[in-house]
C-alpha positions as CSV (number, residue, x, y, z in Angstrom):
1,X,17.3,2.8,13.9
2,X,15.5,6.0,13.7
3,X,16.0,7.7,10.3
4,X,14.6,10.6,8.2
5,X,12.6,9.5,5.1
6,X,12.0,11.4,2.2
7,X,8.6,10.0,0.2
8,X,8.7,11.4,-3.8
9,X,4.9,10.6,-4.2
10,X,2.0,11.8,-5.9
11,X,-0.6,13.6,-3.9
12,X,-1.3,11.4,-0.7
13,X,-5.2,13.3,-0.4
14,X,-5.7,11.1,-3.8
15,X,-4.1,7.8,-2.7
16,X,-6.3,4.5,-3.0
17,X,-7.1,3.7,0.8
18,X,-7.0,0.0,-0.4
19,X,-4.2,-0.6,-2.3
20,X,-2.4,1.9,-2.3
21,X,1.8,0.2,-1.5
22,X,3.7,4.0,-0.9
23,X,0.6,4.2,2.3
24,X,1.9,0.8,3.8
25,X,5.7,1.9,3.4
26,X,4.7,5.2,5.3
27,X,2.8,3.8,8.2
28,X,5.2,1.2,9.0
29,X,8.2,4.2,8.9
30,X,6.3,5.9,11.5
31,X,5.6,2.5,13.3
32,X,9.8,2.6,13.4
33,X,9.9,6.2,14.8
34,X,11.4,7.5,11.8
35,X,10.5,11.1,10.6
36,X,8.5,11.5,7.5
37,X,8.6,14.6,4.8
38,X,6.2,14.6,1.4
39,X,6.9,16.0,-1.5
40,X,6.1,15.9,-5.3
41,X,8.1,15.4,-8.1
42,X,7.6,18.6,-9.8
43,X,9.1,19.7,-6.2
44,X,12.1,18.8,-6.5
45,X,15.3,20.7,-7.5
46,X,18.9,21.1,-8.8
47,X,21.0,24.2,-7.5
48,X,24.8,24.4,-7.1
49,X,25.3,20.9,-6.4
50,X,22.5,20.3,-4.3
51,X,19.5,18.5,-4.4
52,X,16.2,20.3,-2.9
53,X,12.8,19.7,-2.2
54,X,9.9,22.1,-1.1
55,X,8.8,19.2,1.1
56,X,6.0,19.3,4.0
57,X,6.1,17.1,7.5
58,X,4.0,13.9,7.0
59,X,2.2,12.1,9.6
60,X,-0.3,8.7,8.6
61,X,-3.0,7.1,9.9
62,X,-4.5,4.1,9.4
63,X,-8.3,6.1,9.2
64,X,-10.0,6.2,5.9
65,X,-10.9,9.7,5.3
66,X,-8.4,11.2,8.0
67,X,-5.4,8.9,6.7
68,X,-2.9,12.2,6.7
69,X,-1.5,15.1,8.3
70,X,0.6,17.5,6.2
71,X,2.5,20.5,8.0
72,X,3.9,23.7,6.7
73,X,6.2,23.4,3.3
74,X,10.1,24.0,3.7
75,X,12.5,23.7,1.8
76,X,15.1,21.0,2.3
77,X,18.2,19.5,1.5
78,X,17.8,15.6,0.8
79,X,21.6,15.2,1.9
80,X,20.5,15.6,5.1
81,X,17.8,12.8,4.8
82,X,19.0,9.5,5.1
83,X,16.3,7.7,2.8
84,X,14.3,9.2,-0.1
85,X,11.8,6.8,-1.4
86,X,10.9,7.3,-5.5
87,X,7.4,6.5,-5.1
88,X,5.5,8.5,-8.0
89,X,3.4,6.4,-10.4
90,X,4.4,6.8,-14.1
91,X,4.3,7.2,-17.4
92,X,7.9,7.0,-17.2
93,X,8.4,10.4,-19.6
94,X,11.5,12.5,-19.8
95,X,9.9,13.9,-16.4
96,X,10.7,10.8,-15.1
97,X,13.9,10.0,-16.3
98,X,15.0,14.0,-15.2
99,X,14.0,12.9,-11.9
100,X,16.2,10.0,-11.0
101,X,19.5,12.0,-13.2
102,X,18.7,14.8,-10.0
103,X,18.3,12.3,-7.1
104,X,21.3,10.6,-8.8
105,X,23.7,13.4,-7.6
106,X,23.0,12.1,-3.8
107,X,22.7,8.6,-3.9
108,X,23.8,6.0,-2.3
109,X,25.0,8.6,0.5
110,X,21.4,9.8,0.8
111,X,19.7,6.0,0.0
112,X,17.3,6.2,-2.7
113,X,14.8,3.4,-3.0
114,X,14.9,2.3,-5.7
115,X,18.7,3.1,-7.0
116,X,17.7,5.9,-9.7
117,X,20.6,4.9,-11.7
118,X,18.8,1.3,-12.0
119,X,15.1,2.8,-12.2
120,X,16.4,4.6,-15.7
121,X,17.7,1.7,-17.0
122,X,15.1,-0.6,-16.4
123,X,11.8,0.6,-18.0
124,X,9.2,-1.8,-17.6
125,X,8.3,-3.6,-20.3
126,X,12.1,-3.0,-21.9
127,X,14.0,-4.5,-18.9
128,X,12.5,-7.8,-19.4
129,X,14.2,-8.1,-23.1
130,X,17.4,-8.3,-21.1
131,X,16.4,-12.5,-19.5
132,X,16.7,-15.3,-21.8
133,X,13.9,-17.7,-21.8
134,X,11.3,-15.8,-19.6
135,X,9.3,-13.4,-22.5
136,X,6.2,-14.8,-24.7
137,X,6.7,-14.0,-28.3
138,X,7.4,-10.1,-28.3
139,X,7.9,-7.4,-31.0
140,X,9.0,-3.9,-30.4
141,X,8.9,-1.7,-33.5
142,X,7.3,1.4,-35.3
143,X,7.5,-1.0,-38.5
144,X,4.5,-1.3,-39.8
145,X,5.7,-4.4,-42.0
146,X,7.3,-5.9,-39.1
147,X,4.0,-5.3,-37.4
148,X,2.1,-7.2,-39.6
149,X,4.3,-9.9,-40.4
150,X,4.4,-10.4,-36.4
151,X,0.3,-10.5,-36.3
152,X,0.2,-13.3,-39.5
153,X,2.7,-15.3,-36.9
154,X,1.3,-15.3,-34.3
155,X,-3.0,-14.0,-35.3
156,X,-4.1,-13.4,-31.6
157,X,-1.7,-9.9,-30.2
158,X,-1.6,-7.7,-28.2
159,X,-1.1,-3.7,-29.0
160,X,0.3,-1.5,-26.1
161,X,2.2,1.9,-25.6
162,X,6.0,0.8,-24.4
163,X,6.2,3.4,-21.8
164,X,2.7,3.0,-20.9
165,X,1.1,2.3,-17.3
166,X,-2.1,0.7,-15.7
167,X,-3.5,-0.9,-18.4
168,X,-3.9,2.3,-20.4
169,X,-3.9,2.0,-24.3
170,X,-3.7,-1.8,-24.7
171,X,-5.8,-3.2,-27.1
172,X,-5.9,-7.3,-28.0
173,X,-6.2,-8.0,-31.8
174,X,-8.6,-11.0,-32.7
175,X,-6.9,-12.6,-36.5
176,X,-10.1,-10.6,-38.4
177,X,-9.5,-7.6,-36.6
178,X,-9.5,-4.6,-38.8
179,X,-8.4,-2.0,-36.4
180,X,-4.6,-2.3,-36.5
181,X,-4.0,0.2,-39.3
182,X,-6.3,2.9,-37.4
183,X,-4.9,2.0,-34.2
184,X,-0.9,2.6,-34.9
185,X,-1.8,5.3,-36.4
186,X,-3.2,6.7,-33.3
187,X,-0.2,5.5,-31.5
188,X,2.2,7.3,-33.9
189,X,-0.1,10.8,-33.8
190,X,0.3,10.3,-29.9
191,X,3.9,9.4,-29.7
192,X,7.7,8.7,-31.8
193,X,7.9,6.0,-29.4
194,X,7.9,2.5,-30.8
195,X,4.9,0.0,-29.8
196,X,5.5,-3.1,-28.5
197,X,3.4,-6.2,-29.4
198,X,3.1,-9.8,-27.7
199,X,1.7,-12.8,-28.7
200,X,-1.8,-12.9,-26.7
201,X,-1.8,-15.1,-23.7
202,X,-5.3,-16.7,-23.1
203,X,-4.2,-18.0,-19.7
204,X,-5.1,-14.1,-18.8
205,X,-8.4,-15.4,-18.7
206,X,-7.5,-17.1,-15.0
207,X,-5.4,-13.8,-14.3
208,X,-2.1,-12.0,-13.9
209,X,0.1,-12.7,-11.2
210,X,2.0,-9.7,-9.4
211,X,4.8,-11.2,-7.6
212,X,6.8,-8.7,-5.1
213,X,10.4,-9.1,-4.6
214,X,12.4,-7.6,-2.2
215,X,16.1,-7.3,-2.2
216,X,15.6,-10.0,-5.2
217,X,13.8,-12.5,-3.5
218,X,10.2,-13.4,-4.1
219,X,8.2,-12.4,-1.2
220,X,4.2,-13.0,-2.0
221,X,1.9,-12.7,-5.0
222,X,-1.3,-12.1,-5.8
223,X,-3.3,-12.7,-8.7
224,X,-5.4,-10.5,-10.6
225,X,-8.1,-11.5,-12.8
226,X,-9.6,-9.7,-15.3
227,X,-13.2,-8.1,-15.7
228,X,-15.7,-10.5,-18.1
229,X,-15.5,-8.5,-21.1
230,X,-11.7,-7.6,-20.4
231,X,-8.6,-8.1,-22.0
232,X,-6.4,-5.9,-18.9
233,X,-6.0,-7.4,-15.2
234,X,-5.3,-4.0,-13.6
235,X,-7.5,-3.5,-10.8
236,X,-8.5,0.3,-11.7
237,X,-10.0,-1.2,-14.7
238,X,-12.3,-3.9,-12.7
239,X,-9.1,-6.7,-12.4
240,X,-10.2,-9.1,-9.6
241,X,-7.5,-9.7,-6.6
242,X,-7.3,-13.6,-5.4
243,X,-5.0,-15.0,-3.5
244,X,-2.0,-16.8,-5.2
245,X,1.1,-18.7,-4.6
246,X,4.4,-19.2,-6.2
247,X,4.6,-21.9,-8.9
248,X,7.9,-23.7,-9.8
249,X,8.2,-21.9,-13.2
250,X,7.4,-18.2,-10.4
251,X,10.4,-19.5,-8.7
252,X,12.0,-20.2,-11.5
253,X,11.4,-16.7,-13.2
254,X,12.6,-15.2,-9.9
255,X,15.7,-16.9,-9.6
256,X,16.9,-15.5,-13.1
257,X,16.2,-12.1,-12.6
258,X,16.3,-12.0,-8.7
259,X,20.4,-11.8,-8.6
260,X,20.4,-8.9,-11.0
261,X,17.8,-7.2,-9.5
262,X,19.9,-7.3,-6.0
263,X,22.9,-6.0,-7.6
264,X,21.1,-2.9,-9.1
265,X,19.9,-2.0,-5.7
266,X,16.3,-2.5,-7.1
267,X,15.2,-3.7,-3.4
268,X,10.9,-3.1,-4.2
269,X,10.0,-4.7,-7.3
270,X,6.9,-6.2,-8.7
271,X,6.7,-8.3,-11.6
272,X,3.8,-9.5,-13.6
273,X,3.6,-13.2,-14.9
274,X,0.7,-14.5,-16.7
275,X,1.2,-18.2,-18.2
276,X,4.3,-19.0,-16.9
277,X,5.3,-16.0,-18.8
278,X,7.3,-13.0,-17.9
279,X,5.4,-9.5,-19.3
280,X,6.8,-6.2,-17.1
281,X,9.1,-5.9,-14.6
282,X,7.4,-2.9,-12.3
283,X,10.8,-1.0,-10.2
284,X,9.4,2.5,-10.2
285,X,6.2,2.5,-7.6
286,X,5.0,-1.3,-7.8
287,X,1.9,-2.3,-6.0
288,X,0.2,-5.3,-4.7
289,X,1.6,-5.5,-1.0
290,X,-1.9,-4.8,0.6
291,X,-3.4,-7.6,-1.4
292,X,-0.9,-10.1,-0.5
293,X,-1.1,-8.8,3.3
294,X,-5.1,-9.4,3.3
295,X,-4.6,-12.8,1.7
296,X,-1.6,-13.7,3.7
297,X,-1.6,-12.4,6.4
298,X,1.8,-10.4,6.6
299,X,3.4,-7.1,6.2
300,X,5.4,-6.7,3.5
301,X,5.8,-2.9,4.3
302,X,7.9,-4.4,7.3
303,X,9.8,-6.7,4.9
304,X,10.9,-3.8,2.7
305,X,12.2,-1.4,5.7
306,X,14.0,-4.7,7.0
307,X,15.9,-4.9,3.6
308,X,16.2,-1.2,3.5
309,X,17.7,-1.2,6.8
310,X,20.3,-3.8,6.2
311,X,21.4,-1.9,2.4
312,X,22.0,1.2,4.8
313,X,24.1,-1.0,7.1
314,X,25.9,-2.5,4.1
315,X,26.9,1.0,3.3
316,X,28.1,2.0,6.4
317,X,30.5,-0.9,6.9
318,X,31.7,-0.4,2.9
């Protein structure tokens, strides 16, 4: 099957070599034979009914330092492409959200990975509110009463932005604490969004585990554990990667969200379980697939273009 792939990506001169999942989706498209274009976000446009982007031809490498080609920019009519993958990292902002209402206008004819329709509905740390049974103890509020009766609950929290990303702007709250005043009103200053607030989870201590699942099924994980001195896993901020495997309560987690996930056409997602606890479900650009390779020994790149693959041959015979 030899397609034309649009990647909707943040610069690929700044990707992370290592880790970075959008790199691995490439590489194995060109491994396929299909034909690659890059563009940015802030690329792409609305006119008369079409959707455009000033996009440039890609070609990858597996070379650290010489990973990419990029040719001339053109502009072109994602119609015509038969995947576009919706790769850039957040903060999901109204930029964001703009983004998949535009791609919106040509999917599923044009496949977009993942649906946009889906991607808007399912903010991270909000989509998981929609699963019985598979949250810790979790407030979401600008209330500052709430707030507080919340923290007297439960003592241990933690504070975080609720369209935040990587770890950015979460803080963990001892009981003597004397910070959480100062720090929602920092929050508030910075944004009219509410904040959302969990129960601390000292099982983050042995790490946070990033399960992929493609087309709802759990593929591999990986577990990240945090820096000494760290209350975050991410592994910008010094999270360590180990190899992991899937526990009866991961399979269990996976079976009640995996169904949905398939029906949305959310076919990449990453979800992040610490304790036998649900905390984000990651569809806009998850990452963890290079980890689980090194550890595991497979591609999970070549996992995803199989599933995208058979979604593009479920809507031919629809």
């Amino acid at each position: 099957m030899a397609l034309k792939v649009a990647i909707q990506m943040d610069p690929i001169e700044h990707i992370d070599f290592d880790g970075d999942s959008s790199f691995m989706l490439g590489l194995e498209a060109e491994r396929r034979g299909y034909t690659l274009i890059h563009y940015l976000a802030k690329d792409l446009s609305f006119r008369d009914g079409r959707v455009l982007a000033r996009a440039r031809p890609l070609r990858l490498r597996y070379e650290r330092g010489n990973h990419y080609t990029l040719g001339e920019p053109a502009l072109v009519d994602l119609a015509e492409m038969d995947v576009v993958l919706m790769r850039q990292d957040p903060p999901f902002d109204m930029a964001y959200i703009t983004a998949t209402h535009i791609l919106q206008h040509i999917h599923p004819r044009t496949l977009v990975v993942n649906n946009p329709v889906a991607v808007r509905n399912a903010p991270e740390k909000l989509y998981v509110t929609h699963f019985d049974g598979v949250m810790p103890p979790t407030l979401i509020s600008s209330d500052m009463e709430a707030i507080k009766s919340f923290r007297a609950e439960h003592g241990d929290i933690i504070l975080k932005p609720l369209f935040g990303n990587g770890g950015a702007g979460v803080f963990r709250l001892r009981p003597d604490d004397e910070n959480l005043g100062s720090l929602l009103e920092m929050f508030t200053k910075l944004s009219r969004e509410p904040v959302i607030v969990q129960r601390y989870l000292p099982e983050v201590r042995q790490g946070d585990k990033r399960i992929i699942l493609i087309d709802g099924r759990p593929a591999g994980a990986v577990n990240r554990v945090p820096a000494k001195g760290e209350a975050r896993s991410n592994m910008h901020v010094g999270g360590r990667p180990e190899k992991s495997t899937l526990t009866d309560r991961d399979r269990e987690i996976c079976d009640i969200i995996g169904p949905h996930l398939k029906r949305e056409g959310l076919i990449f997602v990453g979800i992040d379980v610490i304790g036998g606890y649900l905390t984000e479900i990651n569809v806009t650009s998850p990452t963890g697939i290079q980890q689980i390779n090194r550890f595991d020994g497979v591609r999970l790149e070549a996992e995803i273009w199989d599933a995208i693959e058979d979604a593009l041959k479920r809507r031919v015979l629809a």
